[in-house]
C-alpha positions as CSV (number, residue, x, y, z in Angstrom):
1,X,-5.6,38.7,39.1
2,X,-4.6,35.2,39.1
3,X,-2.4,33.4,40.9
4,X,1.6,33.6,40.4
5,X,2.6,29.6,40.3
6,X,5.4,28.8,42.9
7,X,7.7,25.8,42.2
8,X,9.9,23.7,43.4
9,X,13.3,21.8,42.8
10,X,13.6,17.9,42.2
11,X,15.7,15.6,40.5
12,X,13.8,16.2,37.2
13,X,14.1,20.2,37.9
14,X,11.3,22.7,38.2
15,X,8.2,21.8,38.4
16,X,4.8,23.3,40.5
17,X,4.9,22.9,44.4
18,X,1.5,20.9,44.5
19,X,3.1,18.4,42.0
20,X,5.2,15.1,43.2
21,X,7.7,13.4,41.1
22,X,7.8,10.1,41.7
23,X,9.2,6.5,40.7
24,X,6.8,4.7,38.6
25,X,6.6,1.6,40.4
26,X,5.0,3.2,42.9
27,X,1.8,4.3,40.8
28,X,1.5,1.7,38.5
29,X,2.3,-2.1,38.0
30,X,4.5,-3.3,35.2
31,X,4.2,-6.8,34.5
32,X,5.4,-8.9,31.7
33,X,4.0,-11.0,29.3
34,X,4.0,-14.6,28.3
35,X,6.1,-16.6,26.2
36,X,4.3,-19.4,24.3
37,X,5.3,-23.3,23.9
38,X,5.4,-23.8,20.1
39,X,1.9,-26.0,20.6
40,X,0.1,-23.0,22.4
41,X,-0.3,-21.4,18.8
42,X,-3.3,-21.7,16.8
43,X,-5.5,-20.1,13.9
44,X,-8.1,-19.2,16.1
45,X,-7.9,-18.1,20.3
46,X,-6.9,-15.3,22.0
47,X,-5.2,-12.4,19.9
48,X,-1.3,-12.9,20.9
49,X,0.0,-9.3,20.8
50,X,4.3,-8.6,19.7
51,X,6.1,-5.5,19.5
52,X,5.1,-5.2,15.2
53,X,1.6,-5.6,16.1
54,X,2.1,-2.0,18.6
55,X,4.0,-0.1,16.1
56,X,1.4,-1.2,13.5
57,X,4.2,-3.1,11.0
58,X,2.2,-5.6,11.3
59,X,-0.5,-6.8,9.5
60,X,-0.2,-10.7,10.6
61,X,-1.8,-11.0,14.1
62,X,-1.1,-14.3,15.3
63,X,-3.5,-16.3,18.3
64,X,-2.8,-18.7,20.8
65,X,-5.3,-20.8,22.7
66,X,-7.4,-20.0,25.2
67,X,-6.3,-23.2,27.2
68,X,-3.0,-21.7,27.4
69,X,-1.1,-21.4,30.0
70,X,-0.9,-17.9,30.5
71,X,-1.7,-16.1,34.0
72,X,-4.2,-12.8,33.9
73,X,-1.4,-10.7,34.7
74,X,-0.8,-11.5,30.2
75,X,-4.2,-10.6,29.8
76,X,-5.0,-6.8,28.3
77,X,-7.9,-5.1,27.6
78,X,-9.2,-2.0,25.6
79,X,-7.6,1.0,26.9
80,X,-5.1,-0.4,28.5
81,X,-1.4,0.9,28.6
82,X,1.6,-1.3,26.8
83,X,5.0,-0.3,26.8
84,X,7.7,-1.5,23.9
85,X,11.1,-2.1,25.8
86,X,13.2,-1.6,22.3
87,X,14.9,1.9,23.3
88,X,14.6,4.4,23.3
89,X,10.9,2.9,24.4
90,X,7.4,4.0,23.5
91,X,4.4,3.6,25.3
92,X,1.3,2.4,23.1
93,X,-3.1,2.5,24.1
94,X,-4.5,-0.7,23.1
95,X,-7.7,-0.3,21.5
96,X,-8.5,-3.7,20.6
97,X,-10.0,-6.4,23.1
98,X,-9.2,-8.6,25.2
99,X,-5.4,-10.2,24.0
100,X,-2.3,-11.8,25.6
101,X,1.0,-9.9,25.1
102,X,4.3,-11.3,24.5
103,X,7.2,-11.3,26.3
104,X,8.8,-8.7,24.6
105,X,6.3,-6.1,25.8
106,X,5.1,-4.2,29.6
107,X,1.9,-3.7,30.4
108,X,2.0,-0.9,32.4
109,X,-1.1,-0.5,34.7
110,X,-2.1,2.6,37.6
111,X,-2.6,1.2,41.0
112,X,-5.6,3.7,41.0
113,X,-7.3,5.1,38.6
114,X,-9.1,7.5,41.0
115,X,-5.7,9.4,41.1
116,X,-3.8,8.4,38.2
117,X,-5.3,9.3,34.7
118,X,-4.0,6.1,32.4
119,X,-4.0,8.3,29.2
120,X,-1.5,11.5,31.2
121,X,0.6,7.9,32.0
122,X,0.7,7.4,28.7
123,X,1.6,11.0,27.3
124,X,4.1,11.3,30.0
125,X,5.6,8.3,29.1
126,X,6.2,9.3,25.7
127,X,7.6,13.0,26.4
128,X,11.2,14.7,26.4
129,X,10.6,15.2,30.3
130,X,10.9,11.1,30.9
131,X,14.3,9.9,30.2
132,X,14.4,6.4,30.4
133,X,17.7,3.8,29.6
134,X,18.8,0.9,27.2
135,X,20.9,-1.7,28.1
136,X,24.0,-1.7,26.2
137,X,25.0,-5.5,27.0
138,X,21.8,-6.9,24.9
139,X,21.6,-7.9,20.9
140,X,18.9,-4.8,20.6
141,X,19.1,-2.2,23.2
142,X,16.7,-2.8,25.4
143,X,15.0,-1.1,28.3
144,X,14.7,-3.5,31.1
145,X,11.5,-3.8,33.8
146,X,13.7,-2.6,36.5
147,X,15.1,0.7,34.5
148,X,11.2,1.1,34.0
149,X,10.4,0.7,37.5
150,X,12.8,3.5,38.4
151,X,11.8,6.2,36.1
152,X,11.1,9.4,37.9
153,X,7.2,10.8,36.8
154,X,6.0,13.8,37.0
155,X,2.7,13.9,38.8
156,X,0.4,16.6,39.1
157,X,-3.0,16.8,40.8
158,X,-5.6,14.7,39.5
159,X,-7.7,17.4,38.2
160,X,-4.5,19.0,36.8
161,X,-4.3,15.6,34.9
162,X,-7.6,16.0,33.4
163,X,-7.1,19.0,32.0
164,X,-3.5,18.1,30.4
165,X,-5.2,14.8,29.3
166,X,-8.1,16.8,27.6
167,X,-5.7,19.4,25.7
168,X,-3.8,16.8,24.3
169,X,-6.4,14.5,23.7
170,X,-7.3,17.4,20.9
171,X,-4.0,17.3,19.8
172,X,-3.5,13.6,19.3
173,X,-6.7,13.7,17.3
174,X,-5.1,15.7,14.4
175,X,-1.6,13.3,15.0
176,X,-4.0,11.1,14.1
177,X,-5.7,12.1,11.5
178,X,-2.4,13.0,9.3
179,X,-0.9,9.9,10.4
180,X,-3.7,8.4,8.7
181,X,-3.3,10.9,5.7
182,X,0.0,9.9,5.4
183,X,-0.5,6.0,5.1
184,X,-3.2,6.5,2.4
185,X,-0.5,7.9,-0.2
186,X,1.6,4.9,0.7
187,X,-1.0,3.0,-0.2
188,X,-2.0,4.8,-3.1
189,X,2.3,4.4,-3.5
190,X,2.0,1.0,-3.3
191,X,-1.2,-0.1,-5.0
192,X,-0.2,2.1,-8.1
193,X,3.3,0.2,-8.2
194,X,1.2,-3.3,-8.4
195,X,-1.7,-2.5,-10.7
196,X,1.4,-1.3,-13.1
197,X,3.3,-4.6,-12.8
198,X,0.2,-7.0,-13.0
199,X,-0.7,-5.0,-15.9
200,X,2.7,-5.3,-17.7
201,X,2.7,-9.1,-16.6
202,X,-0.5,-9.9,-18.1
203,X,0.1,-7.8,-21.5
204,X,3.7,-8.9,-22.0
205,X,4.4,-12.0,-20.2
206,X,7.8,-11.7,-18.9
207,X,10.0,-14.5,-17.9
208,X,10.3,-15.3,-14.1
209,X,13.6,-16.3,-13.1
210,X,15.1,-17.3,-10.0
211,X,17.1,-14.4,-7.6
212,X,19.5,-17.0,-7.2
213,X,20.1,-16.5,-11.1
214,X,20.8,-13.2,-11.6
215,X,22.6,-12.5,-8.2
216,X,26.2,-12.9,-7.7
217,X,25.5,-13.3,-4.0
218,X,22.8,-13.9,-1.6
219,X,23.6,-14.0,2.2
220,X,22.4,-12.7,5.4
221,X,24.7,-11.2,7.6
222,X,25.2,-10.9,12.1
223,X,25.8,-9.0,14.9
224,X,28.9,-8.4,16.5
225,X,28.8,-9.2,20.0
226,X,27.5,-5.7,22.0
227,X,29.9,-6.9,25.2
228,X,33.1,-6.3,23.6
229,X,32.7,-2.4,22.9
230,X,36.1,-2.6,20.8
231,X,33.5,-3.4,18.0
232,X,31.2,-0.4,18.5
233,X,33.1,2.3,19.5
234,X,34.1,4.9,17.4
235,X,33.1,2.2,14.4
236,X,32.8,3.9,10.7
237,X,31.1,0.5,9.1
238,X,27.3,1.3,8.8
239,X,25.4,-1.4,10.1
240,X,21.6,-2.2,8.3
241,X,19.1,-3.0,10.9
242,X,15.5,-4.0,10.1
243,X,14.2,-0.7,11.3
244,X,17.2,1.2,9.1
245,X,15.4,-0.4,6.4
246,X,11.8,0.6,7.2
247,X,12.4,3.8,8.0
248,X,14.4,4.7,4.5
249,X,12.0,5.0,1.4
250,X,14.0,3.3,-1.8
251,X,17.7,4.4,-0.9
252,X,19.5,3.4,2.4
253,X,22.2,6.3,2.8
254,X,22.8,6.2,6.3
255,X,22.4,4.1,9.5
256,X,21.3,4.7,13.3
257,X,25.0,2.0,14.2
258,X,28.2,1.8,13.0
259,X,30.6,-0.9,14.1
260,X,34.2,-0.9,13.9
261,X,36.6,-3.5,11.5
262,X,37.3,-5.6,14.3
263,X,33.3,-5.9,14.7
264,X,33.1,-6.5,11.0
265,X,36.0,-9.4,11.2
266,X,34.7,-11.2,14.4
267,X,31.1,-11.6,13.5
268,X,29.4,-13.2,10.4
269,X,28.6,-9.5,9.4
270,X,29.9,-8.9,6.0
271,X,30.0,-5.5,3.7
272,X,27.7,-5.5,1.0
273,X,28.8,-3.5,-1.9
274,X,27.0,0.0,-3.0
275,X,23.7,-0.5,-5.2
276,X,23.0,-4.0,-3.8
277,X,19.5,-4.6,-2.8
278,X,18.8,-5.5,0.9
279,X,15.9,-8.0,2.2
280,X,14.3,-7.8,5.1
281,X,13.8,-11.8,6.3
282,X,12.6,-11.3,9.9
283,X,9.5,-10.0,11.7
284,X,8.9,-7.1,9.9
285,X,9.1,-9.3,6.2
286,X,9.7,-8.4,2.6
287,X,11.3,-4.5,2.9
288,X,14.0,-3.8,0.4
289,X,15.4,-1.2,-0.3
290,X,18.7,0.0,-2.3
291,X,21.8,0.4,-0.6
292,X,23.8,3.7,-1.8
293,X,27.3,3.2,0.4
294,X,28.5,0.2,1.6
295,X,27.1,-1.5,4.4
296,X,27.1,-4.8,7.1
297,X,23.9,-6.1,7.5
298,X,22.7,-7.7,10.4
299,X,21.6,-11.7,10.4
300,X,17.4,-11.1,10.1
301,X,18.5,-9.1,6.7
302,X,20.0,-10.7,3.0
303,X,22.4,-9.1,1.0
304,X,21.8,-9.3,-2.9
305,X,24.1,-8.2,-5.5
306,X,23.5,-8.5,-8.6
307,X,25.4,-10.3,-11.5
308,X,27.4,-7.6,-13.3
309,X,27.1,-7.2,-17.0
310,X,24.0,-9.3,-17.2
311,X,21.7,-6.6,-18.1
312,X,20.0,-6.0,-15.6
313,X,18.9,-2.8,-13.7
314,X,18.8,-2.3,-9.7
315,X,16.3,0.5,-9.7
316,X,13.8,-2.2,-11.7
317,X,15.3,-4.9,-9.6
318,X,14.0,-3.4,-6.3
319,X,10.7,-2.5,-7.7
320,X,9.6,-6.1,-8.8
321,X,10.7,-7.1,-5.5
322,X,8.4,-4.1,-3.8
323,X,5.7,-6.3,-6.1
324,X,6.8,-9.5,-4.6
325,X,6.2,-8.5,-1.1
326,X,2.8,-7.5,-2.3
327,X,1.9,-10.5,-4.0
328,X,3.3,-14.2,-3.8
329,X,5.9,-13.4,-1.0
330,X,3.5,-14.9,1.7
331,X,3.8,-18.1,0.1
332,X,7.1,-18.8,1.6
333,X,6.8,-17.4,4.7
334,X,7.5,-19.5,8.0
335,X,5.4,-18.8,10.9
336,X,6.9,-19.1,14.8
337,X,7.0,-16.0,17.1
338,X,7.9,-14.1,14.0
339,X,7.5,-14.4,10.5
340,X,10.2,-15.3,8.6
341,X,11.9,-17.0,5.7
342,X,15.5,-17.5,4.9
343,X,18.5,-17.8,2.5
344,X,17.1,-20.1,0.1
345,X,13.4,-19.1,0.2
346,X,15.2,-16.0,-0.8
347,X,17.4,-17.4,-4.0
348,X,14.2,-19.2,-5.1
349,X,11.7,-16.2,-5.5
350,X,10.8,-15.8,-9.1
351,X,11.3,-12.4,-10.5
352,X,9.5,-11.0,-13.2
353,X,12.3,-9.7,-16.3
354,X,11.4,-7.9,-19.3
355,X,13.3,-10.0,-22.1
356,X,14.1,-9.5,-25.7
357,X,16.2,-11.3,-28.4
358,X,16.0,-14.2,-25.2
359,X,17.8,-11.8,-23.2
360,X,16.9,-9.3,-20.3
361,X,15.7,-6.6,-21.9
362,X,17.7,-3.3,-20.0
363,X,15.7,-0.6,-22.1
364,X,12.2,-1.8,-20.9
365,X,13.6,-2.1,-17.7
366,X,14.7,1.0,-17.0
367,X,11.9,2.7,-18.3
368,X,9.4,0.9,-16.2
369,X,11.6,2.0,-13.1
370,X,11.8,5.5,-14.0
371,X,8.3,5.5,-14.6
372,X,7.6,4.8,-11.2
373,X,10.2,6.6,-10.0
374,X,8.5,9.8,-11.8
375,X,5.2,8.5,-9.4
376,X,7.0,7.7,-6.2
377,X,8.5,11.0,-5.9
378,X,5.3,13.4,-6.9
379,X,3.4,10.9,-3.7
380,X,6.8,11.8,-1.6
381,X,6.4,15.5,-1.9
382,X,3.0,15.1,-0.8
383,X,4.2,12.5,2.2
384,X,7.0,15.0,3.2
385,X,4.1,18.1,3.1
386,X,2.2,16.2,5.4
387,X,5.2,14.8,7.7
388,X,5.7,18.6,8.2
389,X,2.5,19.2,9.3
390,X,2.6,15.8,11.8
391,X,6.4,17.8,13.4
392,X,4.2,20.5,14.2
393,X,1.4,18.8,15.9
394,X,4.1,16.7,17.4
395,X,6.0,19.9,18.8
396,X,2.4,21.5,19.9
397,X,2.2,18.3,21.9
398,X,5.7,18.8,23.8
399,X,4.8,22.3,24.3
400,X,1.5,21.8,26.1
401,X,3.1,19.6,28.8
402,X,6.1,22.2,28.3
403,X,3.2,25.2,29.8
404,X,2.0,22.6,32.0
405,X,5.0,22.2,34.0
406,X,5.4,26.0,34.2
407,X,2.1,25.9,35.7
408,X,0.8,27.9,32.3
409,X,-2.0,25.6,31.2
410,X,-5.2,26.9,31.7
């Protein structure tokens, strides 16, 4: 007959006598990493490591050189825990080699490995039972070293770390594999979308014209300052961050912020009418989608609206944009810490236009865009079949450590 577990009470709540909870500055180090001079970047060096490269919105890994003047404390290595401080915060395994991280990353390492397993660090880190904090003062909310250092961990036995590390390790593998699953029909999403355009391009030649021509207004938009909460609180103005746009697939109907009017009046934010298009300019480059309600949009993002009564269609607008992004869009781009370009990069990319009787032609337009339309949403049933099936794996994963603090996991 096995052994009833006994537990006891801490500031996280119940958890099995033989575990500790403890702050986790005092199992690990956190250290931060390096900001380069503009001169320290190069095409070839040391892999330089940002936030986008983490999350894996990123395909543009940028280097610095190895005679910079980075310490080792910047330095990571395969296997090696990294932490982005954006809240609500995500821990990340690095599997590439050696690199230098930014500035705007942790690298979170265990003072000893012969107590603390690195991977239960890093499923730990990324459960419901670690809360950690943004800072409400900051242009992104943003989880600072200090709130880091103070974040209460659960820590079992080593051995009992083992055998949550191995459970879930089995779990992360099918995570992973569906992930994976998932980013082929995008692919297959997005590599249909072009073939169709170049093909249509090359069979019909269409004339390229300037966004700045067919849009009534081009601009990028701000931030209201976050310390005066008169323009946050209980505001009914969606705001359109970057990740707002990433995270819709062609229509923006909602938004993680809202500001308030005052926000709206005291900032460069302005409200961008319903079926405008929004550009992404910053970091993560080239994302448009189309805006359904009216929105402010923050400074790394343009707002297009189109010319009225010009005969032209948004739903084919956004597409050849989607092409863009795909095709000549790195042309323009401008490389620092991020990529970018800006407001009149923006007005001078060429769009392709259907035209007839030397005018756009609407007809052709809208049926190349409901064409694809027809395509994008069979591969979206497909995506959201599969997203299912990642919840589950995800909620498997909280469950384990869910047993495992109930001393249940065998």
């Amino acid at each position: 007959m096995s052994k009833k577990p006994q537990f006891k009470k801490t500031d996280i709540g119940l958890i099995p006598t033989e575990w500790d909870v403890v702050p986790l500055s005092q199992i690990a180090n956190i250290s931060v990493g390096y900001s380069p001079q503009r001169n320290e970047y190069a095409e070839k060096g040391i892999p330089f490591i940002n936030i986008s490269d983490l999350k894996g919105s990123s395909d543009d890994i940028r280097y610095i050189r190895e005679d910079a003047n980075y310490r080792s404390a910047h330095i990571i290595n395969k296997g090696d825990i990294l932490f982005s401080p954006m809240a609500p915060g995500e821990a990340h395994i690095w599997n590439g080699g050696e690199a230098v991280i930014s500035s705007n990353v942790y690298h979170i390492k265990p003072k000893d490995v012969e107590s603390i397993n690195p991977k239960y660090l890093y499923y730990i880190l990324n459960s419901k039972f670690v809360k950690v904090g943004g800072s409400f003062g900051s242009a992104i909310p943003r989880i600072s070293r200090l709130q880091l250092m103070k974040i209460l961990i659960p820590l079992p036995p080593f051995s009992e770390q083992e055998k949550i590390v191995s459970v879930l390790d089995d779990v992360h593998l099918g995570i992973q594999i569906i992930s994976k699953e998932i980013e082929l029909l995008k692919n297959i999403k997005r590599q249909t979308s072009n073939r169709l355009f170049k093909s249509y391009i090359e069979k019909n030649k269409p004339k390229w014209v300037r966004l700045g021509d067919i849009a009534e207004k081009i601009k990028a938009g701000g931030t209201p300052s976050r310390k005066n909460k008169e323009y946050w609180e209980n505001g009914t103005i969606n705001l359109v961050k970057i990740a707002d746009i990433t995270k819709s697939n062609k229509c923006l109907i909602n938004t993680e912020e809202k500001i308030t009017e005052n926000g709206l009046k005291n900032s460069s934010a302005w409200l961008v009418s319903e079926n405008s298009i929004l550009l992404s300019m910053y970091g993560t480059v080239g994302e448009v989608v189309i805006n359904k309600i009216p929105v402010a949009i923050t400074q790394n993002i343009a707002g297009i609206t189109l010319k009225k009564d010009n005969n032209l269609d948004v739903n084919y607008i956004y597409y050849a944009m989607k092409f863009i992004k795909n095709t000549t869009l790195n042309n323009i781009l401008k490389k620092s810490v991020h990529s970018h370009f800006g407001i009149k990069e923006t007005k001078n990319l060429l769009i392709p236009i259907p035209y007839k009787d030397n005018a756009p032609d609407l007809q052709k337009q809208k049926e190349i865009a409901e064409y694809l339309d027809n395509l994008h949403n069979k591969i979206k049933k497909l995506e959201e079949l599969q997203e299912k099936q990642l919840n589950l794996f995800k909620e498997l994963k909280e469950s384990i450590l869910n047993k495992a603090f109930k001393g249940e996991l065998v």
